[in-house]
C-alpha positions in Angstrom: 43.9 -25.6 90.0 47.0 -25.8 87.9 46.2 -29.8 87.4 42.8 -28.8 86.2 44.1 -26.3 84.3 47.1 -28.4 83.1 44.9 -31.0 82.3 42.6 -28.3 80.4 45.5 -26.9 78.0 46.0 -29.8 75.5 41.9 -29.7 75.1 42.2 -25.9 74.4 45.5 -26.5 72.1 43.1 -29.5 70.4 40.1 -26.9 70.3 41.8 -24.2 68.4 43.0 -26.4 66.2 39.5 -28.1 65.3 39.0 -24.1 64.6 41.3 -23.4 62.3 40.8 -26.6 60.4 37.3 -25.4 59.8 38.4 -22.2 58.5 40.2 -23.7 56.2 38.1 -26.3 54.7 34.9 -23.3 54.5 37.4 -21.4 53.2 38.4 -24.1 50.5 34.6 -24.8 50.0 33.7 -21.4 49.3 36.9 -21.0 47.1 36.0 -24.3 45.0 32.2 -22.5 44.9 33.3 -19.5 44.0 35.6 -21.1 41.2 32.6 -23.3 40.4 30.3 -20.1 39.8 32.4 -18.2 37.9 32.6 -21.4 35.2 28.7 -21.7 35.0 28.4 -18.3 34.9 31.3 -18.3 32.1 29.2 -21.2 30.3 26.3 -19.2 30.7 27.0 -16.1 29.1 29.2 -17.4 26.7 27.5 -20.5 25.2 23.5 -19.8 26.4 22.7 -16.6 25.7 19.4 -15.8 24.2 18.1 -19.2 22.8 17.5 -20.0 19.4 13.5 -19.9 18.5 12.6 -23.1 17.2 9.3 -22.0 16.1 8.7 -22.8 12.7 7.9 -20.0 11.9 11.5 -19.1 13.2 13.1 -21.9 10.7 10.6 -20.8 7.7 12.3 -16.7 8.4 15.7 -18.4 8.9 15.7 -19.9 5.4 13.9 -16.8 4.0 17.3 -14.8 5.4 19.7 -17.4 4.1 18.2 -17.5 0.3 18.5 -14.1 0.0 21.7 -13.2 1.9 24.9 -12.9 -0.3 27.3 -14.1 2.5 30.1 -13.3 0.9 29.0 -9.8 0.8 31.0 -7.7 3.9 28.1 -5.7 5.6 30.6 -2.4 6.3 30.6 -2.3 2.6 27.6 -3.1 1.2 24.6 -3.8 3.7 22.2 -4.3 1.4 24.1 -6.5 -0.6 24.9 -8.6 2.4 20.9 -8.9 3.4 19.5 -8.9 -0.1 22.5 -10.1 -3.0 21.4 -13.4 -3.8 17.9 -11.5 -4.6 19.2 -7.8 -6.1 22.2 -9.4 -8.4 19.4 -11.6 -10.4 17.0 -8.6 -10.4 15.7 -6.5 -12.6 13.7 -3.2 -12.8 10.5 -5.3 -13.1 11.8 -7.9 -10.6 9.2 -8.0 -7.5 10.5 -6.3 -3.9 9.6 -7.8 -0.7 6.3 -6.0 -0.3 5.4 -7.2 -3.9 6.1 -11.1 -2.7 4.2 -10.2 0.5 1.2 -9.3 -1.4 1.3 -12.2 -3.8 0.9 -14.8 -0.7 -2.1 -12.5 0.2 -3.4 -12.8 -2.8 -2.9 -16.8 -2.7 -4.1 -16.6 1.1 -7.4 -15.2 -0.4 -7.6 -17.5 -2.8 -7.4 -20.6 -0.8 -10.4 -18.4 1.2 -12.6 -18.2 -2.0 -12.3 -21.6 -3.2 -12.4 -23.5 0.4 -15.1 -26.1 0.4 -16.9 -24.8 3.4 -20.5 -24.8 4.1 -22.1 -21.3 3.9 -25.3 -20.0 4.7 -27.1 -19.7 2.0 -28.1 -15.8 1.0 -25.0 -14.6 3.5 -22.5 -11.9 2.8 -20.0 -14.8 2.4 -22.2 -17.4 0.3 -22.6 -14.4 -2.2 -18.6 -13.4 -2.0 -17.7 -17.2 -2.8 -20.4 -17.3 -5.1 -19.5 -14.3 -7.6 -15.9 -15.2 -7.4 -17.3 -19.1 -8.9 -19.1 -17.5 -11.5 -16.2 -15.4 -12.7 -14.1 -18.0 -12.7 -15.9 -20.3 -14.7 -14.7 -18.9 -18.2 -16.7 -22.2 -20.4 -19.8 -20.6 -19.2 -18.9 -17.0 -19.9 -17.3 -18.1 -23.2 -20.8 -20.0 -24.1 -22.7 -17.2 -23.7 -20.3 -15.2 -26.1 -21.7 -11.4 -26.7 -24.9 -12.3 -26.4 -25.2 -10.7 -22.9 -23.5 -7.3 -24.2 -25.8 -7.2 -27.0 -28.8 -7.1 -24.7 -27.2 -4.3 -23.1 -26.2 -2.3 -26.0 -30.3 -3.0 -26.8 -31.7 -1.3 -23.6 -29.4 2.1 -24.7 -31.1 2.1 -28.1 -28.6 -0.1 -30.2 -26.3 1.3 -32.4 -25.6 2.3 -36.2 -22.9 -0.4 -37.0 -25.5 -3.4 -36.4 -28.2 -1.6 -38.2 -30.9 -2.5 -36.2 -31.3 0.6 -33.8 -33.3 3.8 -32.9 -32.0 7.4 -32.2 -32.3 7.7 -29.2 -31.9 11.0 -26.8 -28.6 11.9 -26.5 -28.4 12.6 -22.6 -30.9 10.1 -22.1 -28.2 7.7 -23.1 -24.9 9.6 -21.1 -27.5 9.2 -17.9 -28.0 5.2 -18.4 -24.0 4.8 -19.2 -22.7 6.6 -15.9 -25.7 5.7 -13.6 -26.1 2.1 -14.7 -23.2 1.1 -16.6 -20.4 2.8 -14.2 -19.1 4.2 -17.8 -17.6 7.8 -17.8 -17.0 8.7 -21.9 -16.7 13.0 -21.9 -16.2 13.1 -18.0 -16.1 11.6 -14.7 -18.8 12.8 -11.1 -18.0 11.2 -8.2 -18.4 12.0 -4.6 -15.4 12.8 -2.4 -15.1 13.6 1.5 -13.9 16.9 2.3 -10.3 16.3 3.6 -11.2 17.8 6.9 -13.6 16.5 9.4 -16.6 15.9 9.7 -15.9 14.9 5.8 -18.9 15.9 3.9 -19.4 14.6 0.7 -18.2 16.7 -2.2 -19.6 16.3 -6.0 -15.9 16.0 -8.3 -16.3 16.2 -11.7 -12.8 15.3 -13.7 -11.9 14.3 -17.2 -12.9 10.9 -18.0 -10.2 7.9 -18.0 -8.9 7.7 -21.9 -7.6 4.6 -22.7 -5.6 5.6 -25.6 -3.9 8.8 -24.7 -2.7 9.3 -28.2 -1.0 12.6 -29.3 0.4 13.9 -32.8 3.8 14.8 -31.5 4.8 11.2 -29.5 6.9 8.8 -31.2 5.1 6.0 -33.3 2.2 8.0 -33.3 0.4 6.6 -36.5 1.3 3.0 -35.5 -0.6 3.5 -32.5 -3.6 5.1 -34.1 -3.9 1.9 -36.6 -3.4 -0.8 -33.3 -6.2 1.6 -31.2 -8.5 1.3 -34.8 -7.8 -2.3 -35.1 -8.7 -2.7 -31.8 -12.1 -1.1 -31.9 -13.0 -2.9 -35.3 -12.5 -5.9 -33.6 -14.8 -5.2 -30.8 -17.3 -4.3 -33.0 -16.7 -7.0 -35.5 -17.6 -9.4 -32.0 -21.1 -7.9 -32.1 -21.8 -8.7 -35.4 -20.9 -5.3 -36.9 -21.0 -4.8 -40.8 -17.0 -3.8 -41.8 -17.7 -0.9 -43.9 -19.8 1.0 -40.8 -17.2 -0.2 -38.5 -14.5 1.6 -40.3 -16.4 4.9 -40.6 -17.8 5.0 -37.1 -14.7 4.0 -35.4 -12.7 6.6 -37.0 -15.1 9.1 -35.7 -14.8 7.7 -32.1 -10.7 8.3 -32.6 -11.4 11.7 -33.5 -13.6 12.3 -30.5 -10.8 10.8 -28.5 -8.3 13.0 -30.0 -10.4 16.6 -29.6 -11.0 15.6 -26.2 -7.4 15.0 -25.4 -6.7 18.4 -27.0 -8.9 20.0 -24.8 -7.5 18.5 -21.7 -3.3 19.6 -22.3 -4.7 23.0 -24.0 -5.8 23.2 -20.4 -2.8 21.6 -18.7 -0.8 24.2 -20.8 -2.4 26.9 -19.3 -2.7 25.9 -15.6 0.2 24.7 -13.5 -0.4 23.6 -10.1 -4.0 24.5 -10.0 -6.3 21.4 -9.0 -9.9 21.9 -8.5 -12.1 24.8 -9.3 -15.8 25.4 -7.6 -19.0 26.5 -9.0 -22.3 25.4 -9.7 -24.4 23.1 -12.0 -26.2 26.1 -13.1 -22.8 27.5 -13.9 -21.6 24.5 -16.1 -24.8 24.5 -18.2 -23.7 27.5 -19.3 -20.3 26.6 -20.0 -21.2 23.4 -21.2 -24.7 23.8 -22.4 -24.1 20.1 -24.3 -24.7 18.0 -21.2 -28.2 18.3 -19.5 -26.1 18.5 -16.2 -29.0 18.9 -13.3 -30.5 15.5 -14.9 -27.3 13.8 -15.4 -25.7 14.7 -11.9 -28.9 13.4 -10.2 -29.3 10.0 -12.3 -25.6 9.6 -11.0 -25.5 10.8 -7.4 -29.3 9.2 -6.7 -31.4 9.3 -4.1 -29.3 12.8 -3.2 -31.3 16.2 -3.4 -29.4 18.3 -6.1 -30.5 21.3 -7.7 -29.1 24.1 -10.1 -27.8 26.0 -6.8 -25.6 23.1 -6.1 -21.9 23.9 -5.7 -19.7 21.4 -7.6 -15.6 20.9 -8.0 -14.2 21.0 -11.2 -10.7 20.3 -11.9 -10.9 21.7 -15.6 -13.1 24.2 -16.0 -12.0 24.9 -19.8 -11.7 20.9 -20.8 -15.3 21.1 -19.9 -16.1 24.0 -21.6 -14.4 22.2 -25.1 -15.8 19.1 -24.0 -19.4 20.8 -24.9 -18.3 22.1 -28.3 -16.8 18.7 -29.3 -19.9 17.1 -28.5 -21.9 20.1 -30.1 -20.2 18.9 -33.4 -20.5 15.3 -33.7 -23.9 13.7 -35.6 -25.9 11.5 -33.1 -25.4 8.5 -34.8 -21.6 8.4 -34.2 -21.9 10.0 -30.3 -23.7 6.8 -29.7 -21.2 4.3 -31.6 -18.4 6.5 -29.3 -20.3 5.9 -26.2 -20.9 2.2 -26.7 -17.5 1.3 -27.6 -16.2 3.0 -24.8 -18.9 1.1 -22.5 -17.5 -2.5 -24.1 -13.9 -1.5 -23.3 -15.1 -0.5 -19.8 -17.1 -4.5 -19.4 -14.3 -6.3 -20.9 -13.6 -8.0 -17.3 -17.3 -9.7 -17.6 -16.5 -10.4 -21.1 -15.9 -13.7 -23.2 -12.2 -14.2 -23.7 -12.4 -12.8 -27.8 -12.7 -9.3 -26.3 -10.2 -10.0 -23.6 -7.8 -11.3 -25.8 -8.2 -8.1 -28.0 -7.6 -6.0 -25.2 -4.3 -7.8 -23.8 -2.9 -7.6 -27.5 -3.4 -3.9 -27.8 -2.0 -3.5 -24.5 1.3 -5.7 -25.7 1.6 -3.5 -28.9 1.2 -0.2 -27.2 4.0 -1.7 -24.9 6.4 -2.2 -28.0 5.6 1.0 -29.7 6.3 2.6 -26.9 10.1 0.8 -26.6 9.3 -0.7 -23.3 10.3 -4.4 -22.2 7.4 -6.5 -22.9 5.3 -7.3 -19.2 2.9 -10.1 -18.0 0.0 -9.2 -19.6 -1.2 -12.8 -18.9 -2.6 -12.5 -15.4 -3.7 -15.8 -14.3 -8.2 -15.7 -14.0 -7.6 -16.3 -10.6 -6.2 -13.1 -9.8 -8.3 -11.1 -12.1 -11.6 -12.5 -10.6 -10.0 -12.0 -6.8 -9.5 -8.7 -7.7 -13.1 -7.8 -8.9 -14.0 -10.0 -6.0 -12.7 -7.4 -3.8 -14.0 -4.4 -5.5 -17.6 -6.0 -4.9 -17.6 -7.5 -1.6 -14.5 -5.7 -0.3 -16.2 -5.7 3.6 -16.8 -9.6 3.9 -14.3 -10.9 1.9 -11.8 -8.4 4.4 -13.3 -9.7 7.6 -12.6 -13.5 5.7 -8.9 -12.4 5.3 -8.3 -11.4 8.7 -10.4 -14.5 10.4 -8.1 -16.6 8.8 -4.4 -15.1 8.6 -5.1 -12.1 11.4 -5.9 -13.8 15.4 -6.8 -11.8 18.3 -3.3 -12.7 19.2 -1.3 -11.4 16.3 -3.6 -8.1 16.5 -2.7 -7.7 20.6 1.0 -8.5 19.7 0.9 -5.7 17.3 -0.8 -3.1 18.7 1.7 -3.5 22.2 4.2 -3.2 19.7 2.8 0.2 18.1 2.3 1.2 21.8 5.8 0.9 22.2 7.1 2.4 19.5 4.6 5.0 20.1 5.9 5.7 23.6 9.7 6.1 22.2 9.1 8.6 19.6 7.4 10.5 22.7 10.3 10.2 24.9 12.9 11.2 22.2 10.7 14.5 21.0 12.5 16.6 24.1 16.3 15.0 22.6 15.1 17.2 19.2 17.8 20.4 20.0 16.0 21.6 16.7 12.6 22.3 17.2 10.9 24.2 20.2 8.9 23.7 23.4 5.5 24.9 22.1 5.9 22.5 18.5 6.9 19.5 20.8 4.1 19.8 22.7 1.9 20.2 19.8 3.4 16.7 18.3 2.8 15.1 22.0 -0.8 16.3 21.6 -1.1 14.6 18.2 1.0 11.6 19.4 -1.2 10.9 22.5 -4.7 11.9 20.5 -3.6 9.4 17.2 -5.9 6.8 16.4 -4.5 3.3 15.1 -6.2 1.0 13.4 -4.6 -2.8 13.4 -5.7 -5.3 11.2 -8.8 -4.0 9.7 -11.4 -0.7 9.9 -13.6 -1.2 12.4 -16.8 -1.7 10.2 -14.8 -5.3 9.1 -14.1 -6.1 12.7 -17.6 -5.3 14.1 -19.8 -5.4 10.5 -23.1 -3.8 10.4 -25.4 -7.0 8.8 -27.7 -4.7 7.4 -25.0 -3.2 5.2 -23.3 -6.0 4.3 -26.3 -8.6 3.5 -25.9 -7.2 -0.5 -29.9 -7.8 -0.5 -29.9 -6.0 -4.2 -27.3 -8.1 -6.0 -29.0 -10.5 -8.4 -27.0 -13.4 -10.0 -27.8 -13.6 -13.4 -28.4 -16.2 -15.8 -24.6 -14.5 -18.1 -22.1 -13.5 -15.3 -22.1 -10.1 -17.1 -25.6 -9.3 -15.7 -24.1 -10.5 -12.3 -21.1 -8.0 -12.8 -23.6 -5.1 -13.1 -26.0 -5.8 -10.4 -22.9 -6.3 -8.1 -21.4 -3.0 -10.0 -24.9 -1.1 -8.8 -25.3 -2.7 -5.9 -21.9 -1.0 -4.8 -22.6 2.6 -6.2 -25.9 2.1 -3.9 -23.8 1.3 -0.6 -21.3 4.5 -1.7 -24.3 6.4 -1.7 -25.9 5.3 1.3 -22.1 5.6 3.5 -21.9 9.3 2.3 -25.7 10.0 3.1 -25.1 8.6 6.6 -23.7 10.2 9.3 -20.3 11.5 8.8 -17.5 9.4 9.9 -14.2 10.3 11.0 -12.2 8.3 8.5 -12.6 5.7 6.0 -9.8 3.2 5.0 -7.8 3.9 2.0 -6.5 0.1 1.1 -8.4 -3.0 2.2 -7.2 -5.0 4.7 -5.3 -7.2 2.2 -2.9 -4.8 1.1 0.5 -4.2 1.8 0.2 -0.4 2.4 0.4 1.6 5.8 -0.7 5.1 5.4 -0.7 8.3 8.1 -4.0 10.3 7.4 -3.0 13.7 9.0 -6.5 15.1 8.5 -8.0 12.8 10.9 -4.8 11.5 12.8 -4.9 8.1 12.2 -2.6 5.5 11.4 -3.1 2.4 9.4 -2.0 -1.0 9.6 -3.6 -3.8 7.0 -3.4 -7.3 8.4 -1.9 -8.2 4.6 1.1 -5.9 5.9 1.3 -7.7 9.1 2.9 -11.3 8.0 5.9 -12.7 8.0 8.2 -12.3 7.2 7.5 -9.1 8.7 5.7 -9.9 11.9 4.4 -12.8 13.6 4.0 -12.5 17.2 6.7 -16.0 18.0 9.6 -14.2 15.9 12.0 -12.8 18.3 11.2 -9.4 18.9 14.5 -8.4 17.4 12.7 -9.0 14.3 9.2 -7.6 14.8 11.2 -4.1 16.0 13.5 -4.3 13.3 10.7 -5.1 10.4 7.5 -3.8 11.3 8.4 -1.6 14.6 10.5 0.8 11.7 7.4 0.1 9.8 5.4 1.8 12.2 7.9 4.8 13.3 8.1 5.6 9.8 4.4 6.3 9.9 4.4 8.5 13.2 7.2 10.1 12.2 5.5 11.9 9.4 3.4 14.0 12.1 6.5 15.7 12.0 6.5 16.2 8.2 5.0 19.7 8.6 7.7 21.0 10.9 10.4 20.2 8.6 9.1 21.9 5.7 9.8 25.5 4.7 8.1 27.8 7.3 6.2 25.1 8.8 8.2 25.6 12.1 8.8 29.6 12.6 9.4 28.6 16.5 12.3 26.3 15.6 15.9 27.1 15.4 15.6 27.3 11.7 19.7 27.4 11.4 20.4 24.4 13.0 17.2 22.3 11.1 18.1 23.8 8.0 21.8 22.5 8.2 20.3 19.1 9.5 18.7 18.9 6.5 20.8 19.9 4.3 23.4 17.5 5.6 20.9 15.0 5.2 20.0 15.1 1.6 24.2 15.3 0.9 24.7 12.3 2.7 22.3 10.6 0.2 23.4 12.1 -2.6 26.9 10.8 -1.8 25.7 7.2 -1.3 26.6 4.8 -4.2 24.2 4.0 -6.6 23.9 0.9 -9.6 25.2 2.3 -13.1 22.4 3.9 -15.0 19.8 4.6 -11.8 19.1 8.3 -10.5 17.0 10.0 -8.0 15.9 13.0 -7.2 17.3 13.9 -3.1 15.2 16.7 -2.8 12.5 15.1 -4.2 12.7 12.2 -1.4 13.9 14.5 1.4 10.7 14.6 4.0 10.7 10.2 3.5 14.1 9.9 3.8 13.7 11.9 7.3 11.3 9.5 7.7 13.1 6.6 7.7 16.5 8.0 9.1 14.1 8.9 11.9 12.0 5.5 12.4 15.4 3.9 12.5 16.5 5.3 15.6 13.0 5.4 17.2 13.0 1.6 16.4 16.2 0.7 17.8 15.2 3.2 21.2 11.5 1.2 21.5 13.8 -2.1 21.4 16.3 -1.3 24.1 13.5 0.3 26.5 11.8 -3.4 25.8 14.9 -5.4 26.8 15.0 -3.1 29.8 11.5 -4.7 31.0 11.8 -8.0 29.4 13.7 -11.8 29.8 13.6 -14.3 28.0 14.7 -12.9 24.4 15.7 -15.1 21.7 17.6 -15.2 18.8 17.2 -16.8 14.8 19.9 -19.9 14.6 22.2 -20.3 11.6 22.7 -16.8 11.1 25.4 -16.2 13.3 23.7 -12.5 14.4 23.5 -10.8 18.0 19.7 -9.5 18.7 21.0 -5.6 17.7 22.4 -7.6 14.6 19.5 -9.2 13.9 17.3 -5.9 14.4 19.4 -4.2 11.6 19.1 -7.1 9.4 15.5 -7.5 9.9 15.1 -3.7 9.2 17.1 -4.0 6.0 15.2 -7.4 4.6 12.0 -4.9 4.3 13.8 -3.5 1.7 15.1 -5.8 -0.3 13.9 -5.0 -3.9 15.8 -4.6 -7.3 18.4 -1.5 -6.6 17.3 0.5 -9.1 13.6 0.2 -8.6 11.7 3.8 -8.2 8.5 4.8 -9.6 9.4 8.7 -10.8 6.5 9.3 -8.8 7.2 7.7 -5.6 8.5 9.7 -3.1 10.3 7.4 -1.5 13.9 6.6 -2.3 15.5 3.5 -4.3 15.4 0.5 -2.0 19.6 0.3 -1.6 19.2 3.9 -0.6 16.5 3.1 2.2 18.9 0.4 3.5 22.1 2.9 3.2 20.9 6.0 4.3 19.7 5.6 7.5 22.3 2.8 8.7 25.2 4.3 7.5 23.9 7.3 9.5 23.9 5.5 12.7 26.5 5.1 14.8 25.1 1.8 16.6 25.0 0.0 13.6 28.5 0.7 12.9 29.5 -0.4 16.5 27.4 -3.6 16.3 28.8 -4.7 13.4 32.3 -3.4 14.4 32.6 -1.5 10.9 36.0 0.9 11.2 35.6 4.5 10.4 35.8 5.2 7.3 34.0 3.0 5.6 31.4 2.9 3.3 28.7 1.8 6.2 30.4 4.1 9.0 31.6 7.3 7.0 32.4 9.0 10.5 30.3 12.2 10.3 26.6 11.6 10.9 23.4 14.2 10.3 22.0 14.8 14.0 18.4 15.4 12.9 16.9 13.3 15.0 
């Protein structure tokens, strides 16, 4: 036994050996793995990352960024200098923003749509869209015609005194042929308006007419502009063959009309503040008015609708009516029909030969120097002009053209999952709001979950109706001005017929070309045009650091103005009033302290509620793109630009923006575009950590508004 075992031991020895050797060579091997792992895994995170898009749409956006970027611009100083200084330090308060570049591609987009060579079928909504826009392009056959075509016209109302060759014709008789047939408005405009609440009934509006000239004593220049507005209207007349000395005289008279009308309207203004329309009835206004045969006016205009004397109307100002009547009252026949007609030629001048639309830019161009303003383009290209009565016309087919061509099925899906999440964000960060109350957030979360968005286009251009959009009753005419008023009827007849229809929920205000998204809180909806979703705002390849960043704060700023009515006075009783009172009111100092360019103001108070807006659809933004990473791979990144995805968000939020500094319309509620930029970043404290900006400065002042 002790042989065998003897003989056993160096075996055993030899065996746990062998062991140990093993050990250590796994033990090497998964060290040298381990080693090797940690370097790929190094490599990976420090040299892959999220790839570059190569797309070229991706290159095309990476150029856009670099043109405009000032690089040597430091973005904790001056973000908006960094994303748009090569832009804003050329600019000037007529310079064009993004949005106004945006639409100008539409607008060659729809272009290139008209004047394709492609087959259509003859008689189709599309063959008649192309067709108009032809015939008001081609200016040599409009300019051959010269005024013969308006002189027909002026014929069928009974001529006029300064030719010599007319017939006195019935004064009303002639107002009901100008507004019905002729779309021209000279003592006062009817229209029909929906009701602002559902189910939207149609409601008759009768407001001052449109003056051209609003000419008054007391403004600077003033007998300047009354010679340029009389040489004006003695050149239109002079077209039509006009004898001088009667032009003089019944032109003057049409400037005093002008002028007593005008009187009438700020005598009102004076006298009423604030207060927009006032109802009564037609019966009512003949007795104010008695001038204006209104029962057989109203229903020439609002044909084939069922009016009588009992019929309630709106009118904005009741006492401009009421001196209206007594101007009229006052004024010989002869030179109430000269008033009319020249009013109706400055109305046609877009179907006109180029004498009257040259007469017409130039008065424009003086009333601009008169009034000390820096001379503008007053020389639209044809193109545009005839694309934009193009649209008026045929705004259904030539929409549905637009979106066939610049809007897929894709791009629409892409959008609308981006509007869902966005959506689903704001709904998540309602219960975070230590400001309002339980019963107010679930009334937003109601609204939120009921709203109604509409990508792209209405549905009536998605899924048209060919018996509405066939435009049986347009005839083209031999002149393109008798084209330009069939078309002009044949729209007041499909008005007519929509508002005679069944009610409808909501009816787009911009066409799909536009640049504009809009919240209608009366019906809950929320609009999108497909002109407002292209790059460089949105294209479903761009990384989606970009699409949150541009169009995803697009669309929070929209939603977030459900929440409009809480934040005005009283419009939240349930809310902790205290605390959203001093939220807002650290909000609108926090503007007010934000740099501006010498010589530019605003008004904080005045752009409060959008201000909230976009402070708000900032963060809302930023939340939908973190919850998106959470569920998504695969996220990429622009090259070149040298910017992290929460970089490139911010960036592509800012590059909306980017417009001359001191641009704002006194009307617009919105604030100047480096304040839309400022505000809300330097307001949020991830911005100021993702592009490590030290407290203190002017992008990460330290103290930030907690209103949302």
């Amino acid at each position: 036994m002790e042989t065998v075992w003897t003989q056993q031991g160096p075996r055993e020895e030899w065996s746990n050996r062998r062991t140990l050797l093993g050990l250590g060579l796994i033990s090497v091997l998964l060290l040298s793995l381990l080693i090797a792992f940690s370097v790929l895994l190094f490599y990976t995170f420090y040299t892959c990352g999220p790839g570059p898009c190569e797309h070229p749409v991706c290159l095309e956006l990476v150029a856009s960024y670099l043109t405009t970027r000032n690089a040597s611009a430091l973005p904790c100083i001056d973000f908006f200098s960094f994303v748009c200084g090569n832009l804003s330090s050329g600019w000037t308060n007529d310079s064009r923003s993004v949005l106004q570049v945006l639409k100008e591609k539409n607008q060659n987009r729809l272009r290139r749509i008209l004047e394709a060579s492609v087959p259509w079928s003859p008689g189709s909504a599309e063959e008649k869209t192309v067709r108009f826009y032809k015939a008001c392009m081609d200016t040599e056959a409009i300019d051959a015609s010269g005024a013969e075509p308006l002189t027909q016209v002026i014929e069928e109302l009974g001529g006029w005194n300064i030719t010599g060759n007319w017939t006195l014709p019935d004064f009303n008789h002639t107002l009901k042929l100008l507004m019905s047939q002729y779309g021209s408005f000279p003592f006062f405009k009817a229209y029909l308006r929906p009701q602002s609440r559902p189910p939207h009934m149609p409601v008759i509006q009768i407001v001052q007419p449109e003056f051209q000239i609003p000419f008054r004593p007391d403004q600077k220049n003033y007998l300047e502009i009354l010679r340029a507005y009389l040489s004006y209207l003695k050149q239109l007349g002079t077209f039509l063959g006009g004898d001088q000395m009667v032009l003089l005289e019944h032109v003057s008279v049409s400037i005093s009309i002008s002028s007593n009308l005008l009187a009438a309207k700020s005598l009102d203004q004076r006298k009423r503040e604030g207060k927009l329309f006032q109802e009564t009835t037609i019966a009512q206004l003949q007795e104010v008015a008695p001038s204006i045969d209104w029962l057989s006016c109203l229903r020439a205009i609002f044909s084939p609708m069922t009016l009588n004397s009992s019929q309630s109307v709106m009118v904005d100002d009741l006492e401009y009516i009421r001196g209206m009547s007594q101007v009229i009252g006052q004024i010989t026949r002869s030179y109430l029909q000269s008033h009319m007609i020249l009013g109706l030629v400055s109305t046609l001048i877009p179907a006109l030969d180029s004498n009257f639309q040259n007469a017409q830019r130039n008065l424009r161009q003086r009333l601009q120097e008169l009034a000390g303003q820096p001379p503008s383009a007053f020389n639209i290209p044809r193109w545009k002009k005839c694309i934009e009565e193009t649209g008026t016309f045929f705004e259904p087919t030539l929409g549905a053209m637009f979106v066939q061509e610049t809007f897929s099925h894709g791009s629409r899906d892409a959008a609308t999952q981006l509007f869902s999440e966005i959506q689903n964000a704001l709904s998540r960060h309602l219960i975070r709001l230590p400001w309002m109350d339980e019963g107010s957030q679930r009334e937003v979360q109601v609204k939120l979950s009921q709203i109604k968005v509409e990508m792209g286009a209405s549905e009536k251009i998605l899924k048209p109706d060919p018996v509405k959009q066939d435009y049986h009753n347009i005839k083209f005419g031999p002149s393109f001005l008798q084209t330009f008023l069939s078309c002009s009827r044949s729209l007041r007849e499909r008005t007519m017929r929509s508002f005679l229809g069944p009610p409808h929920s909501h009816s787009w205000k911009v066409p799909p070309w536009e640049v504009n998204a809009y919240y209608s809180m009366s019906d809950n909806v929320v609009v999108f045009p497909a002109g407002l979703l292209q790059p460089p705002l949105f294209y479903p390849d761009y990384p989606s650091a970009v699409n949150f960043g541009a169009a995803g704060s697009m669309m929070a700023h929209e939603l977030m103005h459900i929440i409009n009515q809480y934040l005005v006075p009283g419009g939240c009783p349930a809310c902790d009033i205290p605390t959203l009172h001093g939220e807002l009111l650290c909000l609108q100092q926090h503007y007010e302290s934000l740099s501006l360019p010498a010589g530019s103001t605003f008004n904080s108070s005045h752009t409060l509620l959008e201000n909230a807006a976009d402070t708000g659809a900032l963060v809302i933004a930023m939340q939908a793109y973190r919850k998106w990473q959470q569920k998504h791979t695969g996220e990429t990144i622009l090259p070149r630009l040298g910017l992290s995805p929460y970089q490139l968000f911010y960036q592509s939020y800012a590059q909306v923006m980017c417009g001359s500094p001191k641009l704002q319309n006194t009307q617009d509620l919105h604030s100047p575009p480096i304040l839309r930029v400022h505000g809300p970043l330097s307001n949020t404290p991830t911005f100021a950590r993702y592009f490590n900006c030290p407290r203190g400065t002017p992008m990460n002042p330290g103290n930030h508004c907690q209103l949302w």
